[in-house]
Phi, psi and omega in degrees: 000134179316140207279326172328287208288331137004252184299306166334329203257315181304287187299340175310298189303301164295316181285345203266286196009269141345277164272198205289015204223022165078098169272011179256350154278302167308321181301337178258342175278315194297353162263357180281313171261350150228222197255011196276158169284153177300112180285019143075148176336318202295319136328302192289311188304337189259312213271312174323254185005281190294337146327314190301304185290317230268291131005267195313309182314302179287329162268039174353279196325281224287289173324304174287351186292305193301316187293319177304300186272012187290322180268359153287317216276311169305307206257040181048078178204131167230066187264017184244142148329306101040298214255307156333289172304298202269011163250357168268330147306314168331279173326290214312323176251016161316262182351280228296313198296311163269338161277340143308304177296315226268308160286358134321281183331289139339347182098336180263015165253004144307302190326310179290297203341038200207137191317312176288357184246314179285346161292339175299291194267013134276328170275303168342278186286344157296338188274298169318354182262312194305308213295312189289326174276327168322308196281278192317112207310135166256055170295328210239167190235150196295331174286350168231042193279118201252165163331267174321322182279353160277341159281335145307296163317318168317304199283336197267349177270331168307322206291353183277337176318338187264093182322157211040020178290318189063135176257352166284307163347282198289332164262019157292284181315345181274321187293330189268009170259351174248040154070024172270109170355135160331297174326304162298297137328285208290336194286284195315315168333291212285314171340283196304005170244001160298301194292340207236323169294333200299304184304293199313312190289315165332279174329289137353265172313330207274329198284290171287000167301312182319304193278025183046025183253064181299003213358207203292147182262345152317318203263285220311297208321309199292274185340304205281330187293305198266000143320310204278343159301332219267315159330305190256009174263320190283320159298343197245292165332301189303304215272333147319317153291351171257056181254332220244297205259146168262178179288012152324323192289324176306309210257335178288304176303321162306309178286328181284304187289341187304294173336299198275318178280346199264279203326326195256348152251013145355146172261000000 
């Protein structure tokens, strides 16, 4: 693959990721809207990866307290922070996992793949990300994060299975409507996408061993390298600006391109 499209697809894939603005969308859109070829399984699975890491990298502490507490969390025990955090991510990605396979299975998540349900579901869910952070109290801390808000979040990170939903989006917009610190919101977000990319990527792979399409292993290299820059420069920027900033700016860029694509994939 041309080294050009390379890097497009990686900083796509790494800057979306994060944020509020769907990198399962842009990724369906960029051979759609232009003349680039589909970059095939093998590509989506090495930029999953460098997210992934990218992720891990900026929370460490929190990944490792979760990793720490796994094995109290195997002998049914949450007596640690720790054991707690990694049984509640657990919960947290139960929904996504099974309303994911069930679409898969059935098909209908080819069907949304199209310039028109994500324009949809950029504006849409962009006006519902402005109304909850706007509305919604900053009283909680990512640390007092409970069961039900975490089976709930669950259910609102399935609702990203629907391409231009953003799945940071939707559940940053699900945490500031139970009243959760800007920040904070996005720090729980951002958790909850270690369990649902490791699956995702899993999921991936198996899918390309299976079809023998392992490509070139330079491009996966290069793809995963230069995600996981582009991720973790875009993750750090984000968390640093809501110190300051709310996701409007996140929410202006959403409703403008949702508008340009329904216009522009009109029936």
């Amino acid at each position: 693959m041309p080294l050009f499209q390379l890097i497009l697809l990686a900083v796509i894939q790494g800057v979306t990721e994060f944020l509020p603005i769907s990198s399962s969308g842009h990724l369906i859109l960029l051979p759609q809207l232009t003349s680039l070829a589909d970059q095939g399984q093998a590509l989506d699975v090495a930029v999953h990866l460098g997210t992934l890491g990218a992720v891990i990298l900026y929370f460490w502490r929190d990944v490792a307290e979760a990793v720490a507490g796994l094995p109290h969390l195997l002998r049914g025990k949450l007596d640690t922070p720790g054991a707690r955090l990694a049984f509640l991510l657990i919960v947290a990605t139960i929904p996504a996992i099974v309303i994911g396979l069930v679409l898969k299975v059935s098909g209908i998540e080819e069907l949304m793949r199209s310039a028109f349900v994500i324009g949809w579901t950029m504006l849409i869910f962009g006006i519902v990300l402005w109304w909850a952070d706007q509305r919604g109290a900053e009283v909680k801390e990512a640390r007092d994060w409970t069961l039900r808000e975490a089976w709930l979040l669950g259910l609102w990170q399935a609702v990203a299975l629907i391409p231009g939903t953003s799945r940071s989006g939707i559940t940053i917009t699900g945490a500031r409507f139970m009243g959760y610190k800007r920040a904070d919101a996005a720090k729980v977000s951002m958790l909850m996408s270690i369990p649902v990319i490791l699956a995702s990527a899993v999921l991936l792979g198996a899918e390309v061993i299976a079809g023998g399409d392992v490509g070139a292993l330079t491009d996966v290299a290069i793809a995963a390298l230069l995600a996981f820059a582009s991720a973790l420069l875009a993750l750090t920027l984000m968390m640093r600006l809501l110190r300051s900033v709310s996701f409007t700016p996140y929410v202006i860029y959403r409703v403008i391109l949702g508008i340009g694509l329904i216009w522009w994939a009109w029936p």
